[in-house]
N, CA, C and O atoms as a Maestro MAE file, in Angstrom:
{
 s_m_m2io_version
 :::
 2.0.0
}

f_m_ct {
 s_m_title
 :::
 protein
 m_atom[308] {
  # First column is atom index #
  i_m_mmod_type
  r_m_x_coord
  r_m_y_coord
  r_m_z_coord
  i_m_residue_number
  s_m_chain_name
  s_m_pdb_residue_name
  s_m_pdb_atom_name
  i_m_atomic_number
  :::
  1 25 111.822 76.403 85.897 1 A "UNK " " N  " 7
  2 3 111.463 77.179 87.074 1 A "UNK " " CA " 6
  3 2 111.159 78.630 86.668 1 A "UNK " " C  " 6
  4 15 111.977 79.260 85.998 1 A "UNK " " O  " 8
  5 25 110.070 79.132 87.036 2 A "UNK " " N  " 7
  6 3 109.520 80.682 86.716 2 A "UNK " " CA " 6
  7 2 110.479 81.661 87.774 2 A "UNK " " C  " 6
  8 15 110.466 81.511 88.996 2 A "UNK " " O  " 8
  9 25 110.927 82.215 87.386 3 A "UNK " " N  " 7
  10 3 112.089 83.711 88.022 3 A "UNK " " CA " 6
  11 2 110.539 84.498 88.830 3 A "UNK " " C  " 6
  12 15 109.583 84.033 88.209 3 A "UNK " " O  " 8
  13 25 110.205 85.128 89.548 4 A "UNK " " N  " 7
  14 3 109.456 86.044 90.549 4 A "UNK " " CA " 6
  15 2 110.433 87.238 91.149 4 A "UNK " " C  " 6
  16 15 111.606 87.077 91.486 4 A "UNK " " O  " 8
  17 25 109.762 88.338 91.198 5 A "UNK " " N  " 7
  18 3 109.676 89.110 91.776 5 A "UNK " " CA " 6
  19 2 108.711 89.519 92.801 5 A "UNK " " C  " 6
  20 15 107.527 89.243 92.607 5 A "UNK " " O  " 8
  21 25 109.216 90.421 94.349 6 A "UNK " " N  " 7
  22 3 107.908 90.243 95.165 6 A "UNK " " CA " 6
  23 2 107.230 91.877 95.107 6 A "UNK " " C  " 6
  24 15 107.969 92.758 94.667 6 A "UNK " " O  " 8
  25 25 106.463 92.080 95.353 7 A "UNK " " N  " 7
  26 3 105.934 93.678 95.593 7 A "UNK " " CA " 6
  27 2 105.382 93.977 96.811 7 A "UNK " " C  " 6
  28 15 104.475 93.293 97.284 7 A "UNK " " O  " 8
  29 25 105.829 94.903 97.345 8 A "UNK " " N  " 7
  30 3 105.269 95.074 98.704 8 A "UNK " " CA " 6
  31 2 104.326 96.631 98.396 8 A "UNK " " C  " 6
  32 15 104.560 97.631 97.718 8 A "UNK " " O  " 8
  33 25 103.164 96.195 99.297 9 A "UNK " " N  " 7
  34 3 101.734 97.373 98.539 9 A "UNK " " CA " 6
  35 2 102.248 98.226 99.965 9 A "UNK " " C  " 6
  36 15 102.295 97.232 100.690 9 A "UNK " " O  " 8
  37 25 102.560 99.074 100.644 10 A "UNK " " N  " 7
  38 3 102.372 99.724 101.946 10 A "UNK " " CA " 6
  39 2 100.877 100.625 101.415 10 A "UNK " " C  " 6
  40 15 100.828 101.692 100.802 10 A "UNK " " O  " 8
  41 25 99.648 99.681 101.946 11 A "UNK " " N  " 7
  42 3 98.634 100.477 101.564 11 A "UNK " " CA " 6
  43 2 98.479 101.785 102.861 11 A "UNK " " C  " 6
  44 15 97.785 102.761 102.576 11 A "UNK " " O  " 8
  45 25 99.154 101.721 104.239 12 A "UNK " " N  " 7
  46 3 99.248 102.924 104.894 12 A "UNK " " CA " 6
  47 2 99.439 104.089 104.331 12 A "UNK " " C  " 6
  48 15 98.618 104.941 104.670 12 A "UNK " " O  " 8
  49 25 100.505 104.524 103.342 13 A "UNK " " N  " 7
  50 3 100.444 105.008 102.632 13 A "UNK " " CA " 6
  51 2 99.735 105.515 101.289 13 A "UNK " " C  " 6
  52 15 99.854 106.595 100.711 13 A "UNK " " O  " 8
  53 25 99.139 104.653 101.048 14 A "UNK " " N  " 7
  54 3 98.038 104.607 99.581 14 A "UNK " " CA " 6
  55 2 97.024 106.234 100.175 14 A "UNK " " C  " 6
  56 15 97.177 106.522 101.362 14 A "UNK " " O  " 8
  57 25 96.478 106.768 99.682 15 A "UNK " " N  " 7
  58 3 95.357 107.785 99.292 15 A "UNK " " CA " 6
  59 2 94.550 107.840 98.771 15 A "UNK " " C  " 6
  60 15 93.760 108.783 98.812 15 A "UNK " " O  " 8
  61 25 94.421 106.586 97.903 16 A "UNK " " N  " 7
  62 3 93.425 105.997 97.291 16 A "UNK " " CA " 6
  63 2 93.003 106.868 96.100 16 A "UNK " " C  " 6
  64 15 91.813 106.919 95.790 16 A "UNK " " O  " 8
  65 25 93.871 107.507 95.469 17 A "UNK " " N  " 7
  66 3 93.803 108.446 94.220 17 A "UNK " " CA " 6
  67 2 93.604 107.847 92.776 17 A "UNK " " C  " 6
  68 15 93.025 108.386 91.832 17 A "UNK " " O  " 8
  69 25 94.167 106.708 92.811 18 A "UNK " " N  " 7
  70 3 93.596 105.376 91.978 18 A "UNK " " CA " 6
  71 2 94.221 105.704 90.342 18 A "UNK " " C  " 6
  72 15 93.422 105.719 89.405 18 A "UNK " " O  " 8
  73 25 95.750 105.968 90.100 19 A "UNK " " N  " 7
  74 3 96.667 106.597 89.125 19 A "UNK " " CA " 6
  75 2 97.034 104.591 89.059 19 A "UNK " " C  " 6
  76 15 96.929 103.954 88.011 19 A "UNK " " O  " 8
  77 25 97.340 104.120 90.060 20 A "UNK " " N  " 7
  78 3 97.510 103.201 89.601 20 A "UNK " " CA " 6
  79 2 96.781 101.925 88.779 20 A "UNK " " C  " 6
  80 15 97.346 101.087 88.076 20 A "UNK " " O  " 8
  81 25 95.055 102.068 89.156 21 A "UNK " " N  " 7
  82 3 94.088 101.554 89.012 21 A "UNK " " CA " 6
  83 2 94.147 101.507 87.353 21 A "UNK " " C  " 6
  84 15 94.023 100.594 86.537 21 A "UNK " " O  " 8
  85 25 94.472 103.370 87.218 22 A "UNK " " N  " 7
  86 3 93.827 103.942 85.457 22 A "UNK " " CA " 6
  87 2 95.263 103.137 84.681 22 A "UNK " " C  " 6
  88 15 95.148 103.006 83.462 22 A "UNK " " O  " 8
  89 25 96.201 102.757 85.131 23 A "UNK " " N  " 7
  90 3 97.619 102.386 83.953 23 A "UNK " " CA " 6
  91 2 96.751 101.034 84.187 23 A "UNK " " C  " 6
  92 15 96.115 100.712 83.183 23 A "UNK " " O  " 8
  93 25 96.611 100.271 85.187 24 A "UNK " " N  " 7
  94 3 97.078 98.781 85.351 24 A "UNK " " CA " 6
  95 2 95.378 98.387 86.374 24 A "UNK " " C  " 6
  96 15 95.294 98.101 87.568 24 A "UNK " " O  " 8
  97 25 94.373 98.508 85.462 25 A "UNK " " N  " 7
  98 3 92.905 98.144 86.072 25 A "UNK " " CA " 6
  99 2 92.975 96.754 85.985 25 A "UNK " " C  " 6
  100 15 91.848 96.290 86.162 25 A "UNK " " O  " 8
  101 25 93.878 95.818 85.774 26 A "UNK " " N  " 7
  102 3 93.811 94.428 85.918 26 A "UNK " " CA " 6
  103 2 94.410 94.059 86.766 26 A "UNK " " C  " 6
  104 15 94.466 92.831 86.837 26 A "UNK " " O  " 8
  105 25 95.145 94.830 87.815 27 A "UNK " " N  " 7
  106 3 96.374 94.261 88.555 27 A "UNK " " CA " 6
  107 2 95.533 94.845 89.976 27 A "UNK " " C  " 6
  108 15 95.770 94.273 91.041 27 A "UNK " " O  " 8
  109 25 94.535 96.014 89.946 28 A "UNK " " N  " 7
  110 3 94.393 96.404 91.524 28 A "UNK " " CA " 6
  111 2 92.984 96.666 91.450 28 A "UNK " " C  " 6
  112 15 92.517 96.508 90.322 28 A "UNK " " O  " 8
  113 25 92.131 97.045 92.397 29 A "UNK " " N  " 7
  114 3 91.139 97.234 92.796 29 A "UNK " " CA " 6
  115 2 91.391 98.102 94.219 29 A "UNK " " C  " 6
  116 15 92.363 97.944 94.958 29 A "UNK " " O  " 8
  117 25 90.171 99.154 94.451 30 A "UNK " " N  " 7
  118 3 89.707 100.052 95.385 30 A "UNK " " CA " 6
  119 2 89.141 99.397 96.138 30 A "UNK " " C  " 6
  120 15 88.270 98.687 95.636 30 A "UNK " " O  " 8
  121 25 89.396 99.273 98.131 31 A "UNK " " N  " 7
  122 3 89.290 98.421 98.679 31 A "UNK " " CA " 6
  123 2 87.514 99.193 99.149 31 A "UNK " " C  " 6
  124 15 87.471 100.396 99.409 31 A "UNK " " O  " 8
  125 25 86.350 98.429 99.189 32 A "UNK " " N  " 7
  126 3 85.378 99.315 99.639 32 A "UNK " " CA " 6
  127 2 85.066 100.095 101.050 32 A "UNK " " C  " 6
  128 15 84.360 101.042 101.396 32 A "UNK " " O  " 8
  129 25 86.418 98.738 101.977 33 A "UNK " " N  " 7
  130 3 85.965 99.439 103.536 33 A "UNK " " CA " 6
  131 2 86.674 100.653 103.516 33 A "UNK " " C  " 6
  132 15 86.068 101.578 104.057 33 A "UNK " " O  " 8
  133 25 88.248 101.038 102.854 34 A "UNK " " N  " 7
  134 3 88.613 101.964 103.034 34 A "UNK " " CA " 6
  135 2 89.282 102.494 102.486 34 A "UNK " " C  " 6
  136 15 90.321 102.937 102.974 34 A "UNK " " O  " 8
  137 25 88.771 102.721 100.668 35 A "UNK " " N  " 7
  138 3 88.889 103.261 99.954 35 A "UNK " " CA " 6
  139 2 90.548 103.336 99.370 35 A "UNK " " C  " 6
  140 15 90.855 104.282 98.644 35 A "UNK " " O  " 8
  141 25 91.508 102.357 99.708 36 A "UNK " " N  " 7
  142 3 92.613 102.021 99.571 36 A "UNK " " CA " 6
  143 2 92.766 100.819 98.559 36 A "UNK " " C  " 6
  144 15 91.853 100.045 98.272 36 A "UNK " " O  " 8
  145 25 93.989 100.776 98.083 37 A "UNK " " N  " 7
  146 3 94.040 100.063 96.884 37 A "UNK " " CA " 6
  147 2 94.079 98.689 97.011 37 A "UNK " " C  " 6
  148 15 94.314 98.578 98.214 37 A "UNK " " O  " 8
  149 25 93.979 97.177 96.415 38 A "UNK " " N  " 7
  150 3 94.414 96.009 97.141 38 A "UNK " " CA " 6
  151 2 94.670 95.317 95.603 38 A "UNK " " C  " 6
  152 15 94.340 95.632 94.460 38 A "UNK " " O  " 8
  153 25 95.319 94.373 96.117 39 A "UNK " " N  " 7
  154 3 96.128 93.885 94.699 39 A "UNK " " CA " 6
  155 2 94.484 93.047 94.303 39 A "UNK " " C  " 6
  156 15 93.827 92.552 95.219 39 A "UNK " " O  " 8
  157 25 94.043 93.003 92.980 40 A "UNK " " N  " 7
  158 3 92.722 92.644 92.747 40 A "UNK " " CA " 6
  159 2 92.707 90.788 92.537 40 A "UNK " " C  " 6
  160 15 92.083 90.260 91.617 40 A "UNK " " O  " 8
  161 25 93.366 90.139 93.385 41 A "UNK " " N  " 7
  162 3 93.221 88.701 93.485 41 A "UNK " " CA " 6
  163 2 93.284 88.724 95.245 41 A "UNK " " C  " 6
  164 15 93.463 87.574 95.646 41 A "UNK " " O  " 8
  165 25 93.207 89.496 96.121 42 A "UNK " " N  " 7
  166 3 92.713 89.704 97.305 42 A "UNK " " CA " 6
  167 2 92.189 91.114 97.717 42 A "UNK " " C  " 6
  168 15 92.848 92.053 98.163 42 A "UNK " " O  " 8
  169 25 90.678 91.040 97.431 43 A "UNK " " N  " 7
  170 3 90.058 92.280 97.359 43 A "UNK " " CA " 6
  171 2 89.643 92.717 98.575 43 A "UNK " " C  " 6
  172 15 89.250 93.865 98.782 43 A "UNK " " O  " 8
  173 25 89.727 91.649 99.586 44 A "UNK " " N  " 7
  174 3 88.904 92.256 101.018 44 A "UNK " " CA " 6
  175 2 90.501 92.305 101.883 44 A "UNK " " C  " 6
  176 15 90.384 92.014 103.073 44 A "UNK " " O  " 8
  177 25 92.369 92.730 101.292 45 A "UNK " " N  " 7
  178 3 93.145 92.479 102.207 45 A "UNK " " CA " 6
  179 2 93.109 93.945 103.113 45 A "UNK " " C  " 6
  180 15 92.883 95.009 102.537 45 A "UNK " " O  " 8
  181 25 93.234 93.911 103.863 46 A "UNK " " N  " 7
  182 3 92.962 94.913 104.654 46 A "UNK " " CA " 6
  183 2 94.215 95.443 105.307 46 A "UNK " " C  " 6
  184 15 94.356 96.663 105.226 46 A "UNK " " O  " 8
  185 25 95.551 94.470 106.208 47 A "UNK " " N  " 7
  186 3 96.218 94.973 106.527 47 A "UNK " " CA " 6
  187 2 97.121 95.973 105.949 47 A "UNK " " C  " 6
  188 15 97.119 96.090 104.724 47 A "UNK " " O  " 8
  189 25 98.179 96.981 106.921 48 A "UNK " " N  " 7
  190 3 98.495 98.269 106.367 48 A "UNK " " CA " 6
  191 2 99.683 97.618 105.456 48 A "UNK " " C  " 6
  192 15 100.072 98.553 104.757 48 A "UNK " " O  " 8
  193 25 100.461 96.422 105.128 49 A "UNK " " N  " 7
  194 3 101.043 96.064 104.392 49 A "UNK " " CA " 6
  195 2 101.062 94.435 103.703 49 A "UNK " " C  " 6
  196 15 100.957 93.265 104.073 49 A "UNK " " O  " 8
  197 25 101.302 95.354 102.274 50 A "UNK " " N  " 7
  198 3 100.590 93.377 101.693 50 A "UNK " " CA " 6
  199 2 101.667 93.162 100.838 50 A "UNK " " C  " 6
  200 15 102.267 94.119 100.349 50 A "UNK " " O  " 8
  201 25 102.071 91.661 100.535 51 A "UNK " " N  " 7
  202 3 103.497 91.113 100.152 51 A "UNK " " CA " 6
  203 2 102.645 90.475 99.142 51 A "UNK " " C  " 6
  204 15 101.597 89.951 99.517 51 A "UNK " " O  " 8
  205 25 103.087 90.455 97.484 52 A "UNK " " N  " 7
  206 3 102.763 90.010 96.381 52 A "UNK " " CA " 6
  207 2 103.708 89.292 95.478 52 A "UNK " " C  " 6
  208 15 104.528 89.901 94.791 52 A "UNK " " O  " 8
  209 25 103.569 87.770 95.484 53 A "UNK " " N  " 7
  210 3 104.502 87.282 94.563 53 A "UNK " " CA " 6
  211 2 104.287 87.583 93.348 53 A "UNK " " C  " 6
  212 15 103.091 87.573 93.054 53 A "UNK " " O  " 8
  213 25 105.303 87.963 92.166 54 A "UNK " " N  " 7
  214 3 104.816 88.034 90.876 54 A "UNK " " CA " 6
  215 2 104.940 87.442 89.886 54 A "UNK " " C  " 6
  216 15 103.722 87.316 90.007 54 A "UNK " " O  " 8
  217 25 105.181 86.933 88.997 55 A "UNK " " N  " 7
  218 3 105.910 86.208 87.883 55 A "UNK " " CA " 6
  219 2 106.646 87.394 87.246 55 A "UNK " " C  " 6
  220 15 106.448 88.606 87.343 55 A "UNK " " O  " 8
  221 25 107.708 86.561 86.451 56 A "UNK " " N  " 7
  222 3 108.627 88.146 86.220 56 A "UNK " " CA " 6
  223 2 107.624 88.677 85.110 56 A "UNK " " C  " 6
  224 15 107.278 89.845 85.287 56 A "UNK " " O  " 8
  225 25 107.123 88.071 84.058 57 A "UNK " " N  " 7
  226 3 106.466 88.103 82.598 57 A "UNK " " CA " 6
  227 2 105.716 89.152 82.777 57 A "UNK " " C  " 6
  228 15 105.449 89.870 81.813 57 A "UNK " " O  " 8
  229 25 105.083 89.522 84.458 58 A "UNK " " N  " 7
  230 3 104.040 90.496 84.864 58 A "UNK " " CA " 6
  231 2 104.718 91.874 85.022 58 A "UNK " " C  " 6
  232 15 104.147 92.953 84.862 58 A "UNK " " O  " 8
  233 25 105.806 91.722 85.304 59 A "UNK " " N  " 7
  234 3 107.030 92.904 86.050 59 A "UNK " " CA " 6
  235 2 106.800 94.025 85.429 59 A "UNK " " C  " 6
  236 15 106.808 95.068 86.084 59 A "UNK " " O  " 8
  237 25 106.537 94.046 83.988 60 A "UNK " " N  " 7
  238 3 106.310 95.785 83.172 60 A "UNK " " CA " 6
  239 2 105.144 96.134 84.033 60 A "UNK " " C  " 6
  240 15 105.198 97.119 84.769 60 A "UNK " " O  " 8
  241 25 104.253 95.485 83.982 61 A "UNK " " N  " 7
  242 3 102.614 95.996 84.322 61 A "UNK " " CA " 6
  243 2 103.020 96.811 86.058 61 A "UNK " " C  " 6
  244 15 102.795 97.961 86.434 61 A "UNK " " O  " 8
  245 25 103.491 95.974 86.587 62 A "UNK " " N  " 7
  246 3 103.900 96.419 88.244 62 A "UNK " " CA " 6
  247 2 104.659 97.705 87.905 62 A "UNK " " C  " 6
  248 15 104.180 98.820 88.116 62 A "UNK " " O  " 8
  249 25 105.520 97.556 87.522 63 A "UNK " " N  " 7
  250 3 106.638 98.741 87.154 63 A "UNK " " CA " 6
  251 2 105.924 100.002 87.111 63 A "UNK " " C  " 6
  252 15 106.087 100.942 87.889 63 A "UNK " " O  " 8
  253 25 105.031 99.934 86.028 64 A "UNK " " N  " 7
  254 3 104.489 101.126 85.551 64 A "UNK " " CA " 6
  255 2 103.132 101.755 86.676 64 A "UNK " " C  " 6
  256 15 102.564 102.847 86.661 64 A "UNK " " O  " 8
  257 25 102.986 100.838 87.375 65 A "UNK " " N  " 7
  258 3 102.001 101.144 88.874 65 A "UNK " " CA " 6
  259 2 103.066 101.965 90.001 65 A "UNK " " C  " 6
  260 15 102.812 102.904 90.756 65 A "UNK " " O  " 8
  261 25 104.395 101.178 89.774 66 A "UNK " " N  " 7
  262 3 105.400 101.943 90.799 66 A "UNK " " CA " 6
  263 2 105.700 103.104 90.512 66 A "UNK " " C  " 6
  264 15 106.094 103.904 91.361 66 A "UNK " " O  " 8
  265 25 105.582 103.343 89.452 67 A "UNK " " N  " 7
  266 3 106.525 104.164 88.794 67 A "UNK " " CA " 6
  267 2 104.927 105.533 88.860 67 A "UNK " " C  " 6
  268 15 105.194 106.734 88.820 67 A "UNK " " O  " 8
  269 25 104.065 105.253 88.916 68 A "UNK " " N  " 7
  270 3 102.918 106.109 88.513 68 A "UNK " " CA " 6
  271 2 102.503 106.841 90.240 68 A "UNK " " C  " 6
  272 15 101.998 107.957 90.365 68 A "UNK " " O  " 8
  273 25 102.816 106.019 91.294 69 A "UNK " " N  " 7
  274 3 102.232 106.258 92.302 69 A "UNK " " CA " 6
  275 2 102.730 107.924 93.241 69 A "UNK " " C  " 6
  276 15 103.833 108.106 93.756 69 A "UNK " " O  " 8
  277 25 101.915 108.632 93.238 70 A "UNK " " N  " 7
  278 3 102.169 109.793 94.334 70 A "UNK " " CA " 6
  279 2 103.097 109.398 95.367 70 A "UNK " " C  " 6
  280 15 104.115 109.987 95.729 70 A "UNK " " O  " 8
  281 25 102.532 108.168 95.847 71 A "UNK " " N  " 7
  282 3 103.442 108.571 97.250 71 A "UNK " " CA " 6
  283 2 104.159 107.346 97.622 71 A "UNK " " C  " 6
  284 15 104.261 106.994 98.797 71 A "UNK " " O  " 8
  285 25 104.727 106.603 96.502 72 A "UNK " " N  " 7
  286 3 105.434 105.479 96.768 72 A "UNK " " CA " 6
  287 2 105.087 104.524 97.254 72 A "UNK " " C  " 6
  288 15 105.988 103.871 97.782 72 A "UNK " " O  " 8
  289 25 103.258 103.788 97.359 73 A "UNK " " N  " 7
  290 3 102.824 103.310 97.989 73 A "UNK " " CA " 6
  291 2 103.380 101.558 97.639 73 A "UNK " " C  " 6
  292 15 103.224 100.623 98.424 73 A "UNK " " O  " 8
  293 25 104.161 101.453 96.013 74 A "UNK " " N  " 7
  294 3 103.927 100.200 95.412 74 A "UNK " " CA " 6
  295 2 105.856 100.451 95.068 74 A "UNK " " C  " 6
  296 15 106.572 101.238 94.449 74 A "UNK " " O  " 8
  297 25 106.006 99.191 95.948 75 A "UNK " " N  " 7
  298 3 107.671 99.400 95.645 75 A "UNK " " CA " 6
  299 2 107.835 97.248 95.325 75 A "UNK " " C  " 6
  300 15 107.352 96.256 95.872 75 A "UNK " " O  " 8
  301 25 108.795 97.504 94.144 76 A "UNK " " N  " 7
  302 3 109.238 95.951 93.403 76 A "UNK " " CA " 6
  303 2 110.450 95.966 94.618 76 A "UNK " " C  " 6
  304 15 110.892 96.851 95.350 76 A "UNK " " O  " 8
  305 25 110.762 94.436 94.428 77 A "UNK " " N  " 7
  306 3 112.202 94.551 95.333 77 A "UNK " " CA " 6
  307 2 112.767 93.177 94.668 77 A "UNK " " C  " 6
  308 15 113.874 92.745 94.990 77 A "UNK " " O  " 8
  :::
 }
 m_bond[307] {
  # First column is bond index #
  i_m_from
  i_m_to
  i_m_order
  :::
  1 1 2 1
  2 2 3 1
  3 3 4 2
  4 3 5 1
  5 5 6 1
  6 6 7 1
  7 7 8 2
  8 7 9 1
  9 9 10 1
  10 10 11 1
  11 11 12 2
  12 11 13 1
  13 13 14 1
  14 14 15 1
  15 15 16 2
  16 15 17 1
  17 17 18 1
  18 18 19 1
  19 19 20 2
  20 19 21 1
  21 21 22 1
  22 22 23 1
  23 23 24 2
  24 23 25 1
  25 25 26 1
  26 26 27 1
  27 27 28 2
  28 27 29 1
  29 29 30 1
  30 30 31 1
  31 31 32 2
  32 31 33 1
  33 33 34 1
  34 34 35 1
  35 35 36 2
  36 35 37 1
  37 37 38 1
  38 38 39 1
  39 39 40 2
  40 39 41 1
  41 41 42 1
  42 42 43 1
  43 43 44 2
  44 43 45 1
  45 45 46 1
  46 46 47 1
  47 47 48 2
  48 47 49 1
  49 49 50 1
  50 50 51 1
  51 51 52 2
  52 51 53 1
  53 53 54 1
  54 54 55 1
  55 55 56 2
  56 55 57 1
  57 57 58 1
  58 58 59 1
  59 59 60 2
  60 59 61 1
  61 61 62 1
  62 62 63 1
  63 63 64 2
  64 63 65 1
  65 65 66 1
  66 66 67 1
  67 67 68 2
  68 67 69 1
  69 69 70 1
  70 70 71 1
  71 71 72 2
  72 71 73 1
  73 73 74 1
  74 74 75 1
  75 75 76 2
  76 75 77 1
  77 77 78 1
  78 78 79 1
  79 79 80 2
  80 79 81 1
  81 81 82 1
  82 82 83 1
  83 83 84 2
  84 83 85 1
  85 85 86 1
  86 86 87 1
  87 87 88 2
  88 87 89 1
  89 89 90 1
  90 90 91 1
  91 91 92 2
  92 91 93 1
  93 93 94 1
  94 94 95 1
  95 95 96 2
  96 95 97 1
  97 97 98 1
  98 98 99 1
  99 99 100 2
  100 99 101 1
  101 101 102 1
  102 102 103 1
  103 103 104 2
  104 103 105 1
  105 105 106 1
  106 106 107 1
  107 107 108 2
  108 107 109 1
  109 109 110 1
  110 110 111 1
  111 111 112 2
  112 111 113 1
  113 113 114 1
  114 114 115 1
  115 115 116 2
  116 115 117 1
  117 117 118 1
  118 118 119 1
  119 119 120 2
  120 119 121 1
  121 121 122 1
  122 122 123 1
  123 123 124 2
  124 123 125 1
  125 125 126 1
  126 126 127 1
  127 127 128 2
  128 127 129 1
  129 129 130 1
  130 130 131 1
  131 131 132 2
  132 131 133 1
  133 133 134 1
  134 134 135 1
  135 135 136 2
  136 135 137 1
  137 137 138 1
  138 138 139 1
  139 139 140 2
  140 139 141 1
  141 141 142 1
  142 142 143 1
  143 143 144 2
  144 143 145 1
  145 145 146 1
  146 146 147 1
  147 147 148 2
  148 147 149 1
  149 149 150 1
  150 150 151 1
  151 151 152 2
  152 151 153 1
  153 153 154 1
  154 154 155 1
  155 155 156 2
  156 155 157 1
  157 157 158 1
  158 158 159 1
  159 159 160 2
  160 159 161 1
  161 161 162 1
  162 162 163 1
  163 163 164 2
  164 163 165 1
  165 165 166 1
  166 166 167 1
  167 167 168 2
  168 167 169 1
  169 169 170 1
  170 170 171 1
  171 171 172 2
  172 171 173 1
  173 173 174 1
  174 174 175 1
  175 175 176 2
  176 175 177 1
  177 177 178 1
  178 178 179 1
  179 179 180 2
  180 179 181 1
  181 181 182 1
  182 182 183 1
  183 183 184 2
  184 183 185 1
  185 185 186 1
  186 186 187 1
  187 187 188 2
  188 187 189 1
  189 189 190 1
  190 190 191 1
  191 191 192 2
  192 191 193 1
  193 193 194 1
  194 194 195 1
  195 195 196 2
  196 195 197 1
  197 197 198 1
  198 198 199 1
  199 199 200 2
  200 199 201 1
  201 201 202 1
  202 202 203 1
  203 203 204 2
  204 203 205 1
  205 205 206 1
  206 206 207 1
  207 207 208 2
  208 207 209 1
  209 209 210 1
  210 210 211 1
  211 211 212 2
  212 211 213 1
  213 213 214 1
  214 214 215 1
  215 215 216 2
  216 215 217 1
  217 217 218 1
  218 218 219 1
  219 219 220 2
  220 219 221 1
  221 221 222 1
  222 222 223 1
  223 223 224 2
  224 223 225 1
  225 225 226 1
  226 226 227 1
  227 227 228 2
  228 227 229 1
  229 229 230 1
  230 230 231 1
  231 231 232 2
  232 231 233 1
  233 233 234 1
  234 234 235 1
  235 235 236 2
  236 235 237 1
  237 237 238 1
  238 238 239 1
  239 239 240 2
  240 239 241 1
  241 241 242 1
  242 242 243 1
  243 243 244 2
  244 243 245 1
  245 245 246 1
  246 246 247 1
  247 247 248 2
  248 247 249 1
  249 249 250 1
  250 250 251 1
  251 251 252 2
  252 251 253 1
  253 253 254 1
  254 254 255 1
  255 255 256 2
  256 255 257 1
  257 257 258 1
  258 258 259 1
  259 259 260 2
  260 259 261 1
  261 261 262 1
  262 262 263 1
  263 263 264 2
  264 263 265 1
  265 265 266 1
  266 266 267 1
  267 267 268 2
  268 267 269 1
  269 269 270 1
  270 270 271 1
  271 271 272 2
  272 271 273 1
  273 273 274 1
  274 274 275 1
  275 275 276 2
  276 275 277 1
  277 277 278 1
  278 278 279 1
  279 279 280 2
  280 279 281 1
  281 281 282 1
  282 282 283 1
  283 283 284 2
  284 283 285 1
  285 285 286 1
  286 286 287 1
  287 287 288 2
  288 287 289 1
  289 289 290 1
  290 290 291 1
  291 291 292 2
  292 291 293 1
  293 293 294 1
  294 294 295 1
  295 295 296 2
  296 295 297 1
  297 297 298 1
  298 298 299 1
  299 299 300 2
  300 299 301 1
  301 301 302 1
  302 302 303 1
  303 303 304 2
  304 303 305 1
  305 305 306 1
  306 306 307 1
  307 307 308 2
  :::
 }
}
């Protein structure tokens, strides 16, 4: 059985400054309607909060997006 962790994006918060994009350009993408971040395996999610299962093996890559963000937009739990 694979261990997961979940990530919750509160893109309400996002600013779209894209610090997380430059560590971890495989994990997110800039949404085009509104310039907000979206986890890059759902590029058109739009609502103001998005729930991401992860595998743990992925957990550094997330970490270092949490850990990079202005305004706390990307929190592990």
């Amino acid at each position: 059985m694979t261990k997961s962790k979940r990530i919750i994006l509160y893109r309400n918060k996002c600013i779209g400054c894209g610090y997380c994009i430059s560590i971890s350009p495989d994990l997110w993408v800039i949404s085009g309607s509104d310039g907000k971040i979206t986890y890059k395996t759902t590029p058109f999610f739009e609502e103001e909060t998005q729930i991401i299962e992860i595998e743990i093996m992925k957990y550094h890559e997330f970490e270092q997006s949490e850990k990079i963000c202005p305004v706390k937009a990307i929190k592990i739990i």
